[in-house]
MDTraj code that builds the backbone (N, CA, C; nanometers):
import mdtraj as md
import numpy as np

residues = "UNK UNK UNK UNK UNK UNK UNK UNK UNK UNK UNK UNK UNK UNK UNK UNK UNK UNK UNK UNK UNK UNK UNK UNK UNK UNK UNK UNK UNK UNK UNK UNK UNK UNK UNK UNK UNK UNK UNK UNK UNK UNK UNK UNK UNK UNK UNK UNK UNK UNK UNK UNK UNK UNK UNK UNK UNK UNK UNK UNK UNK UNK UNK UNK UNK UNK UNK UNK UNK UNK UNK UNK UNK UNK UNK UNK UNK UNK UNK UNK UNK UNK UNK UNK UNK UNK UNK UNK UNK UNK UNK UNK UNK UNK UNK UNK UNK UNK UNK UNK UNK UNK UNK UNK UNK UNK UNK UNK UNK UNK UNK UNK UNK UNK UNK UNK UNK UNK".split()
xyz = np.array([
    [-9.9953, 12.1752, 4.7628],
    [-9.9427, 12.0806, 4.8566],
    [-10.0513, 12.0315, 4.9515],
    [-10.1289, 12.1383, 5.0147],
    [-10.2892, 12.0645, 5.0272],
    [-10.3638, 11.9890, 4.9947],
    [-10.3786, 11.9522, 4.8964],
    [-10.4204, 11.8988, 4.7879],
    [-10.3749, 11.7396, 4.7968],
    [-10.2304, 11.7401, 4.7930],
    [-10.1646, 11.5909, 4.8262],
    [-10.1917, 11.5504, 4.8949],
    [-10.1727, 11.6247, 5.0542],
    [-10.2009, 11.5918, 5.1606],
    [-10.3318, 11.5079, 5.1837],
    [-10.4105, 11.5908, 5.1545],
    [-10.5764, 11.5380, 5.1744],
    [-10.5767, 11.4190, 5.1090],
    [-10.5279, 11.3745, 4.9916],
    [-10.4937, 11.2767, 4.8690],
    [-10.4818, 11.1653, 4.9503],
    [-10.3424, 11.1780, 5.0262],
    [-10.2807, 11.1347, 5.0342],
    [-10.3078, 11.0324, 5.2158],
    [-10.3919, 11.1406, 5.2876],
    [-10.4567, 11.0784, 5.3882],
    [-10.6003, 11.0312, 5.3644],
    [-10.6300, 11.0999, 5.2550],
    [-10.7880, 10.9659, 5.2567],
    [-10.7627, 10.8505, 5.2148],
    [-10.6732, 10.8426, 5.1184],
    [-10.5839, 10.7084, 5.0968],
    [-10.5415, 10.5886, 5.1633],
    [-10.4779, 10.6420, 5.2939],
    [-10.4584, 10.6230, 5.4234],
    [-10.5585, 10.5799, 5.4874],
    [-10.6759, 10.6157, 5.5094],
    [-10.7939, 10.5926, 5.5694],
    [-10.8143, 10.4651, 5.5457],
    [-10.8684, 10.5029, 5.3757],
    [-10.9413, 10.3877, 5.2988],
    [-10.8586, 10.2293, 5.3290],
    [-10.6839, 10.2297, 5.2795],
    [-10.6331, 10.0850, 5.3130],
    [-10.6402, 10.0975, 5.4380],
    [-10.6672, 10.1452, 5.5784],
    [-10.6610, 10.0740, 5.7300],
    [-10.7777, 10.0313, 5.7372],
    [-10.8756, 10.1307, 5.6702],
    [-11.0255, 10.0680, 5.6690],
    [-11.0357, 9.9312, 5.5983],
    [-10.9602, 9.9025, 5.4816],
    [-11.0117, 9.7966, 5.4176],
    [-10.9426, 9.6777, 5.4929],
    [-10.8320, 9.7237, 5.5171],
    [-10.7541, 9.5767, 5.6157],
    [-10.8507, 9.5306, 5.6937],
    [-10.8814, 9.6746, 5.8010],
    [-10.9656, 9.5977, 5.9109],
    [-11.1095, 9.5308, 5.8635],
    [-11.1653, 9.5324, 5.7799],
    [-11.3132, 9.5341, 5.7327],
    [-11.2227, 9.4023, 5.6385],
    [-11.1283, 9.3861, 5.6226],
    [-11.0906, 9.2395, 5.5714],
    [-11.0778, 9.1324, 5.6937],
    [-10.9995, 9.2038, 5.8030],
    [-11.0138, 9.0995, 5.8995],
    [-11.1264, 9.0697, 5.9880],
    [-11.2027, 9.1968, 5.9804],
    [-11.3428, 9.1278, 6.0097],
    [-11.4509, 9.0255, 5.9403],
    [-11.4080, 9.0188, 5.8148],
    [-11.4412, 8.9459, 5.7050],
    [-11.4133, 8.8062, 5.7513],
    [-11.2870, 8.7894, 5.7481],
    [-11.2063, 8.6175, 5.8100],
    [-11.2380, 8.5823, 5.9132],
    [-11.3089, 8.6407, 6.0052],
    [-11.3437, 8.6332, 6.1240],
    [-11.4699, 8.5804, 6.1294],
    [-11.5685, 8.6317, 6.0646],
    [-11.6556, 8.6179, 6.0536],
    [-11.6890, 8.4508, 5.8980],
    [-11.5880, 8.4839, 5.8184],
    [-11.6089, 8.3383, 5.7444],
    [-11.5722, 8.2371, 5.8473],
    [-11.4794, 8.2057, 5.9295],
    [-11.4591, 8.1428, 6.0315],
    [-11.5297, 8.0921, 6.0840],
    [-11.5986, 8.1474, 6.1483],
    [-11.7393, 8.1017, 6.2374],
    [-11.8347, 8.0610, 6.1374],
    [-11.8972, 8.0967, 6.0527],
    [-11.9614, 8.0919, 5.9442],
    [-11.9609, 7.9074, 5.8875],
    [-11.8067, 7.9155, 5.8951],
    [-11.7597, 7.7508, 5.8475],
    [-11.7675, 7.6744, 5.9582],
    [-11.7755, 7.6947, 6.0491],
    [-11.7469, 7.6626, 6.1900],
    [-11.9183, 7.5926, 6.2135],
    [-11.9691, 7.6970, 6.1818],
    [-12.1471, 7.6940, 6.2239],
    [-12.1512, 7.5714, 6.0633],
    [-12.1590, 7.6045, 5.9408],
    [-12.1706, 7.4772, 5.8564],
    [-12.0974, 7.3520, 5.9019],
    [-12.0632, 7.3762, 5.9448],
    [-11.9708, 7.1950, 5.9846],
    [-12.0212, 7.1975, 6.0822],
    [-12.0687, 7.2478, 6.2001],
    [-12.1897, 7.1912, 6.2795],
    [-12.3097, 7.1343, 6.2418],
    [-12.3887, 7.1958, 6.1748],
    [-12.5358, 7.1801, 6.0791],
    [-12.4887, 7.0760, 6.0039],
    [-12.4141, 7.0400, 5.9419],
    [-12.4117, 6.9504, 5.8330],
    [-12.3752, 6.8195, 5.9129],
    [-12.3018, 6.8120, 6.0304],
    [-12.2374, 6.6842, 6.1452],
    [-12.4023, 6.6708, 6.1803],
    [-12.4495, 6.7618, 6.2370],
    [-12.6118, 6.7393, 6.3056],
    [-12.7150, 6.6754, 6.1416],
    [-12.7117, 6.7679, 6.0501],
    [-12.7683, 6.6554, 5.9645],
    [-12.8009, 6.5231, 5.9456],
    [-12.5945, 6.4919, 5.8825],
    [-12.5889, 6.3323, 5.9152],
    [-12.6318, 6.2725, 5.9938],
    [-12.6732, 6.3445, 6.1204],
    [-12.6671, 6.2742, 6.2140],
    [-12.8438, 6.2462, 6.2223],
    [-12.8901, 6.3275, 6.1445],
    [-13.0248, 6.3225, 6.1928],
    [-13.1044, 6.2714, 6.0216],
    [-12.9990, 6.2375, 5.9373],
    [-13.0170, 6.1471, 5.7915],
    [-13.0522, 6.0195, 5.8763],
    [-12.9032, 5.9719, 5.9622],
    [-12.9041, 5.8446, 5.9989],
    [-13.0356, 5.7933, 6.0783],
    [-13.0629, 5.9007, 6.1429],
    [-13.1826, 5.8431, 6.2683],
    [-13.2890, 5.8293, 6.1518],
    [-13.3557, 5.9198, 6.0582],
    [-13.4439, 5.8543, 5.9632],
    [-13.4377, 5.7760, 5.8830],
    [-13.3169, 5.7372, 5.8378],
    [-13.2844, 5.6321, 5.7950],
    [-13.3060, 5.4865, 5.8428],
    [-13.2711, 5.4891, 6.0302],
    [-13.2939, 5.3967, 6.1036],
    [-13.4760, 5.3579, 6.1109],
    [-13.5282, 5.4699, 6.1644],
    [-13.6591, 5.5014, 6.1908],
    [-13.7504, 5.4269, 6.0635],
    [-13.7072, 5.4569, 5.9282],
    [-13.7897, 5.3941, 5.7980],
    [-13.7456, 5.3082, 5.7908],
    [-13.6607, 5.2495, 5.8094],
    [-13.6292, 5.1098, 5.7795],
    [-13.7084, 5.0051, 5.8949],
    [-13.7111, 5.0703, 6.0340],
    [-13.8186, 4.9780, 6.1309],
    [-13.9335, 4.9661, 6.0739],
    [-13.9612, 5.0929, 6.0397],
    [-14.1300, 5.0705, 6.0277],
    [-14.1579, 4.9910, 5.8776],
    [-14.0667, 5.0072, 5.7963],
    [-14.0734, 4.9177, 5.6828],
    [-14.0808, 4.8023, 5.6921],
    [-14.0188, 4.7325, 5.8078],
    [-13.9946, 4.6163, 5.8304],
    [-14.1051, 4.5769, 5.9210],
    [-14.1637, 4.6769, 5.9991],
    [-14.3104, 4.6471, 6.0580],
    [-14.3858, 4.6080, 5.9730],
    [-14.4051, 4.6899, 5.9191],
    [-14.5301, 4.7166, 5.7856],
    [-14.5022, 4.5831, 5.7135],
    [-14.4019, 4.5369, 5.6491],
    [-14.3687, 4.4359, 5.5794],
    [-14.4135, 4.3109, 5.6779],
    [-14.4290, 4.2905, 5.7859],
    [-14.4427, 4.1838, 5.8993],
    [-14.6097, 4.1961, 5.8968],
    [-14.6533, 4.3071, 5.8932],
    [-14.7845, 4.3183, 5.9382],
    [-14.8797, 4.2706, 5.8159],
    [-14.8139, 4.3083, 5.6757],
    [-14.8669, 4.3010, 5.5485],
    [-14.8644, 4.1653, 5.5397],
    [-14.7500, 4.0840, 5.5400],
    [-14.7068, 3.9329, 5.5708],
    [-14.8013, 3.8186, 5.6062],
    [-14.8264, 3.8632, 5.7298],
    [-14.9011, 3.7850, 5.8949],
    [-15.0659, 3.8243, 5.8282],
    [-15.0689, 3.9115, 5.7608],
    [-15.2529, 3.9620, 5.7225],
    [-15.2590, 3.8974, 5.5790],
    [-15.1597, 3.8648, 5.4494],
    [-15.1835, 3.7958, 5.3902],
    [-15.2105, 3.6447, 5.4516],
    [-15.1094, 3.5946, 5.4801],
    [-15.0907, 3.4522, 5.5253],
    [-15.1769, 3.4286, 5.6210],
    [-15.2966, 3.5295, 5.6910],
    [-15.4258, 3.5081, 5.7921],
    [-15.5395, 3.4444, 5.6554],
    [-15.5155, 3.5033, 5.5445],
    [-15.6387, 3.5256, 5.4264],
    [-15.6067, 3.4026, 5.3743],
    [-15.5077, 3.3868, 5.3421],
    [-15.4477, 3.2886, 5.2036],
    [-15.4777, 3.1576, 5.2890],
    [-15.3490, 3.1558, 5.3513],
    [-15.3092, 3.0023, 5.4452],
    [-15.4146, 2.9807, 5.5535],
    [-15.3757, 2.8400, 5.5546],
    [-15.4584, 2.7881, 5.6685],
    [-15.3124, 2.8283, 5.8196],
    [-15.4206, 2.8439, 5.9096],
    [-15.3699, 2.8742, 6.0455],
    [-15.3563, 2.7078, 6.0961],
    [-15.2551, 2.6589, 6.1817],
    [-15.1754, 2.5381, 6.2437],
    [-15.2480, 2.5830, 6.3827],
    [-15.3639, 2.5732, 6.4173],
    [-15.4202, 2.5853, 6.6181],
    [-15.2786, 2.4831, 6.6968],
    [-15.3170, 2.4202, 6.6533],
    [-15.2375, 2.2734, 6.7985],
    [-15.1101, 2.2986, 6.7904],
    [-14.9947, 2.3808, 6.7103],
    [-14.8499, 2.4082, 6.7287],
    [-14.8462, 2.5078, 6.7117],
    [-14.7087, 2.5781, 6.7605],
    [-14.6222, 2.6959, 6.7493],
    [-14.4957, 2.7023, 6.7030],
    [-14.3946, 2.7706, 6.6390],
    [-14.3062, 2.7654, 6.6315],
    [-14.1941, 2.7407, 6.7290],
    [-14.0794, 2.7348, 6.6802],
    [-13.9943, 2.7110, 6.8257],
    [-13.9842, 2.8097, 6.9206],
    [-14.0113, 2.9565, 6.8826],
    [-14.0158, 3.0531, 6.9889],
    [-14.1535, 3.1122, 7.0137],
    [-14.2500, 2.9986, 6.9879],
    [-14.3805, 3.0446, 6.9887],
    [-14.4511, 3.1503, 6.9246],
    [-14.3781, 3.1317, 6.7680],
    [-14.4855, 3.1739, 6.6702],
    [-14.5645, 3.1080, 6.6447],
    [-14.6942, 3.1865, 6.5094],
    [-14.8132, 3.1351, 6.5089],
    [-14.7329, 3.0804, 6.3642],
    [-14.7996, 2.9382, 6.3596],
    [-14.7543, 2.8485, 6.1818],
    [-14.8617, 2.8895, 6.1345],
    [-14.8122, 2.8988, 6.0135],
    [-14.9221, 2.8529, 5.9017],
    [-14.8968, 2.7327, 5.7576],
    [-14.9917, 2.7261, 5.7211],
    [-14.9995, 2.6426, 5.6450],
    [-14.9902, 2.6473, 5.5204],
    [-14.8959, 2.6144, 5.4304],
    [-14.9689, 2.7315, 5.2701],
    [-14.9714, 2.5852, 5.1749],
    [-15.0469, 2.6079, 5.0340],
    [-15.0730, 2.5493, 4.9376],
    [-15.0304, 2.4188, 4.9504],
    [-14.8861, 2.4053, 4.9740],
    [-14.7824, 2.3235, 4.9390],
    [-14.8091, 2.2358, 5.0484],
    [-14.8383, 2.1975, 5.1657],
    [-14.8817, 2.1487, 5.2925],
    [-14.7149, 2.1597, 5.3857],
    [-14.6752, 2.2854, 5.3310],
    [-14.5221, 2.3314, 5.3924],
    [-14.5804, 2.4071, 5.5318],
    [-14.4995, 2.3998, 5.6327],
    [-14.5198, 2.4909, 5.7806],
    [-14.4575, 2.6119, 5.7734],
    [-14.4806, 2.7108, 5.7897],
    [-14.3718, 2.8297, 5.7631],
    [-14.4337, 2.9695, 5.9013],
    [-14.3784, 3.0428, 5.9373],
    [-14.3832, 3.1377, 5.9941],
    [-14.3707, 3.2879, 5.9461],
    [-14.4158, 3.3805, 5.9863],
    [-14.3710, 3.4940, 5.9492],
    [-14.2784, 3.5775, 6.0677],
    [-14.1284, 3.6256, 5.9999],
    [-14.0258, 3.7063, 6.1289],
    [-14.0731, 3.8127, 6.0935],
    [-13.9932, 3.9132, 6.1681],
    [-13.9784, 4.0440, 6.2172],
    [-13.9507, 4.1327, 6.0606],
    [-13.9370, 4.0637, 5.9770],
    [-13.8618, 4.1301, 5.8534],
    [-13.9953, 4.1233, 5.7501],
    [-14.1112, 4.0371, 5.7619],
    [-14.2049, 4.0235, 5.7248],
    [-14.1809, 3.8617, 5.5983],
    [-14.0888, 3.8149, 5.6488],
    [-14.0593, 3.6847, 5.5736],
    [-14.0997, 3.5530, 5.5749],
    [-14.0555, 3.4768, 5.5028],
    [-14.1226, 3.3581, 5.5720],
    [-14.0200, 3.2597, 5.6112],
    [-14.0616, 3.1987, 5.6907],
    [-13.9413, 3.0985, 5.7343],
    [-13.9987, 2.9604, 5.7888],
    [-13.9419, 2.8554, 5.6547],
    [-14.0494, 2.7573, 5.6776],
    [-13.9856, 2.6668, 5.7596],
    [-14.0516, 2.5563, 5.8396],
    [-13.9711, 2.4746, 5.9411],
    [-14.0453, 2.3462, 5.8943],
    [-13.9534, 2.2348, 5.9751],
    [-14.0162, 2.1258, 5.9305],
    [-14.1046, 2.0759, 6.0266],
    [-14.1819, 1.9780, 6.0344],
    [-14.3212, 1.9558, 6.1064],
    [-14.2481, 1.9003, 6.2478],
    [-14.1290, 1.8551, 6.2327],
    [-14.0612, 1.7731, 6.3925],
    [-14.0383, 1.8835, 6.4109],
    [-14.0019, 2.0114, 6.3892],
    [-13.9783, 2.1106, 6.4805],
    [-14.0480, 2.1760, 6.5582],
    [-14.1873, 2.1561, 6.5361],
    [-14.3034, 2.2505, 6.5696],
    [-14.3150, 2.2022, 6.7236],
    [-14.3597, 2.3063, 6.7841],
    [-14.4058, 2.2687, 6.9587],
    [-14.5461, 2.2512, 7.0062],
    [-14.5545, 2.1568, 7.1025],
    [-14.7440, 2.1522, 7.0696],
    [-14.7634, 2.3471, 7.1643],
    [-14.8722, 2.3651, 7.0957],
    [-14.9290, 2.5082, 7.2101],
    [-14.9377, 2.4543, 7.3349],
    [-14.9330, 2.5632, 7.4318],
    [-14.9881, 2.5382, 7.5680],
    [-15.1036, 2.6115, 7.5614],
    [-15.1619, 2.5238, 7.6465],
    [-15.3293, 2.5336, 7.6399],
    [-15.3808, 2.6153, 7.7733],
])
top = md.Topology()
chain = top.add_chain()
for i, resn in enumerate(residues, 1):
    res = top.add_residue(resn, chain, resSeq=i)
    for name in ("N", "CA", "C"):
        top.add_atom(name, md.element.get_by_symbol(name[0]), res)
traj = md.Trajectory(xyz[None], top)
């Protein structure tokens, strides 16, 4: 009958032990998920800012690459500016065109041009 007994309370032990060592378990996945859905919100969040960040400088770079061809290639317009006082240039075609912010070109017609101020 000893024998059971002992059986019968380590038994006992073991399922209060495992309950609790289960609910410390859930407790701990909890937070666990808690902390991933933080990290992963801060991610996105920090995908988007490089996302933003390469796309400026792409669009620099593309402006800068632009404005340094069209210095080589085209002839430079001295005596006008664009309407918001860009620099024209001149290409092949005897077309006026500018370079924007995107590194593009954007050609205007010759009545649009402004004389420089001197």
């Amino acid at each position: 009958m000893k024998n059971v007994f002992k059986v019968w309370m380590l038994g006992t032990a073991l399922l209060v032990a495992g309950t609790t060592q289960a609910q410390v378990a859930e407790k701990a996945g909890r937070a666990v998920d808690k902390g991933a859905t933080a990290v992963g919100t801060g991610a996105k969040k920090g995908v988007k800012a490089v996302g933003k960040g390469a796309k400026k400088v792409g669009k620099k770079t593309s402006e800068v690459a632009s404005k340094g061809a069209s210095a080589v290639v085209d002839k430079k317009y001295d005596s006008k500016t664009g309407p918001a006082g860009q620099t024209i240039y001149i290409d092949k075609n005897s077309a006026y065109y500018y370079v924007n912010k995107s590194g593009k070109r954007v050609y205007v017609k010759e009545s649009a041009l402004v004389d420089k101020p001197m």
